[in-house]
Residue, then its C-alpha position, 0 to 999 in steps of 0.5 A: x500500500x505504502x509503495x502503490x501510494x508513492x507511485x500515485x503521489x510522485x505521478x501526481x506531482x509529474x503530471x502537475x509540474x508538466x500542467x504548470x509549466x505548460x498548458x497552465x501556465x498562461x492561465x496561472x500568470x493571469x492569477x496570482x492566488x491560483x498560481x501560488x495555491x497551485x505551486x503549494x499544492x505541488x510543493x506541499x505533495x513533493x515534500x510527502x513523496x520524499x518523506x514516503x521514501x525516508x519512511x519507506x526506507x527506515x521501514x525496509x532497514x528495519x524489517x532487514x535488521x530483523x529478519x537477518x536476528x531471526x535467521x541468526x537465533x535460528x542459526x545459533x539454535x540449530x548450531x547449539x542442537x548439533x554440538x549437543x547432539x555431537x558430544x553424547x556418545x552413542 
């Protein structure tokens, strides 16, 4: 969900970027209010895409940091297994 709202979020802010400073552009120039409004729309949906990657990348950092301690308590439990399973005589 998270990545599906990113690629929405920076689509958006292409296509309003490309609008604005094409097609829009005469319209905008003629109205000041409008053309801030529309600039601070666009600021406003830039900024929360680039605070989705940041989240987006402390997410994947975390949930890497824990898997790779969930293999390592896997790997230590089955080490501990063998060794004790090795040093009863049979």
């Amino acid at each position: 969900m998270r990545r599906t709202l990113m690629f929405w979020d920076v689509l958006a802010v292409l296509v309003l970027i490309f609008l604005g400073s094409t097609f829009l552009w005469p319209w905008l120039r003629g109205h000041p209010f409008l053309f801030l409004g529309y600039w601070v729309v666009s600021g406003w949906l830039t900024i929360l895409a680039a605070l989705l990657a940041v989240y987006d990348l402390a997410k994947v950092r975390l949930d890497a940091r824990r898997a790779h301690q969930e293999l390592k308590r896997e790997f230590l439990r089955h080490e501990d297994s063998d060794s004790s399973h090795d040093s009863h005589p049979n």
